[in-house]
C-alpha positions as a Markdown table, in Angstrom:
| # | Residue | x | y | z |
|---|---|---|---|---|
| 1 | Unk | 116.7 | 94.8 | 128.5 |
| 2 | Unk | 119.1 | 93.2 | 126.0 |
| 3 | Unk | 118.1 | 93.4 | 122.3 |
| 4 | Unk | 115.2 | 96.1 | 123.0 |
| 5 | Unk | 114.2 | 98.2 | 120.2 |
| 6 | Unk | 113.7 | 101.7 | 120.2 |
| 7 | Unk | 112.6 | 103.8 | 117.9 |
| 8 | Unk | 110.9 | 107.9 | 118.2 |
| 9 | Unk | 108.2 | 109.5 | 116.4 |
| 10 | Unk | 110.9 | 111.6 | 114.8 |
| 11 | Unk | 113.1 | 109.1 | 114.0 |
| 12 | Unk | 110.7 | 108.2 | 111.2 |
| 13 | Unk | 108.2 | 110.8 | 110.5 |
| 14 | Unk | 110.4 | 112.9 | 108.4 |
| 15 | Unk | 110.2 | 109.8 | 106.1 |
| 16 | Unk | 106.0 | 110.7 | 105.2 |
| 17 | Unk | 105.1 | 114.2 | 106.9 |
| 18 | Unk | 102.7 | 112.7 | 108.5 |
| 19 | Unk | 101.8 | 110.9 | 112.0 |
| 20 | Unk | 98.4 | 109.6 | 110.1 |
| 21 | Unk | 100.8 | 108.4 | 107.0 |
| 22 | Unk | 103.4 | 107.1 | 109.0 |
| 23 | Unk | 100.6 | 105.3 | 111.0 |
| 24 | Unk | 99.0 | 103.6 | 107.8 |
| 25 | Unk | 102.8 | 102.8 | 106.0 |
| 26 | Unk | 104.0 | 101.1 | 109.4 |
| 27 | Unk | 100.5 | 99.0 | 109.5 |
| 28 | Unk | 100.6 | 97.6 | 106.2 |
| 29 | Unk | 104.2 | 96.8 | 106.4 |
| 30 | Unk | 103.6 | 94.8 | 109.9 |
| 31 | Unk | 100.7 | 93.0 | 107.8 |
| 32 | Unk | 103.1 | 92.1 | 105.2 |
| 33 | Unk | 105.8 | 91.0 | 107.5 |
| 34 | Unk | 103.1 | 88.8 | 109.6 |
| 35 | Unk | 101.9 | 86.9 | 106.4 |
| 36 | Unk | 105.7 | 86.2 | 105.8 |
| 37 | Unk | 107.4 | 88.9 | 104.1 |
| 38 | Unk | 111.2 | 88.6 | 104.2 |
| 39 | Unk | 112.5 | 91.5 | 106.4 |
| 40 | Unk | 114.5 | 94.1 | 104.4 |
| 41 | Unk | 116.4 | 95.1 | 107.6 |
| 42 | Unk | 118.9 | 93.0 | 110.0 |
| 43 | Unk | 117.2 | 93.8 | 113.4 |
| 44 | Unk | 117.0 | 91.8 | 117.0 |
| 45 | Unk | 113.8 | 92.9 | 117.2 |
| 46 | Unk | 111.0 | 90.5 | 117.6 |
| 47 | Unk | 108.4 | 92.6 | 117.0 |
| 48 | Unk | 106.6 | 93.0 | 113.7 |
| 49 | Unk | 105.7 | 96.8 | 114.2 |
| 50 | Unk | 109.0 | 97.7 | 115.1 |
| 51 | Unk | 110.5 | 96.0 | 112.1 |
| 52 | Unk | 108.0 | 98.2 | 110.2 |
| 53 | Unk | 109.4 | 100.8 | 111.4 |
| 54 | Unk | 112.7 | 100.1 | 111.2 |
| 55 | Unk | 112.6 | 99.3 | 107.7 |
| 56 | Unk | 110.8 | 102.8 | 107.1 |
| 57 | Unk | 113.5 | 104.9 | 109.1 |
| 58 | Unk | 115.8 | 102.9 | 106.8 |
| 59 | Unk | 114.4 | 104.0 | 103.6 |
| 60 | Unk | 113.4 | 100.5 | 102.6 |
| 61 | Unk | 109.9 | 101.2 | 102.6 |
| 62 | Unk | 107.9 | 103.8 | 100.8 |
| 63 | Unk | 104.8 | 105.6 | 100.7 |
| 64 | Unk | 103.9 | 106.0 | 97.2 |
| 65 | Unk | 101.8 | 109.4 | 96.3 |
| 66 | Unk | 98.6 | 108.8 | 94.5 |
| 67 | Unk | 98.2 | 111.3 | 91.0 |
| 68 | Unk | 95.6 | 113.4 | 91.2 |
């Protein structure tokens, strides 16, 4: 398929440590992007997750750690 999007778990989970941080980063990201957040990426994807997570494999979007 032309313009498909791929991207692997490990592709982007070096970016958090985490599958369950990864999960929650990439979620509010697509929310943001579906209420009409400007992309930080140039993608041909369509899809809102996947522009989540290409933004995050990019570096553009960051889990911030909480102090303790």
């Amino acid at each position: 398929m032309k313009g498909k999007v791929q991207i692997s778990t490990e592709d982007v989970l070096d970016k958090t440590n985490s599958i369950y941080k990864l999960v929650i980063l990439a979620s509010k990201r697509a929310l943001e992007l579906n209420e009409g957040s400007p992309k930080l990426v140039e993608t041909d994807s369509k899809r809102i997750s996947t522009i989540a997570l290409e933004e995050i494999k990019a570096g553009k979007i960051v889990m911030k750690e909480k102090k303790k």
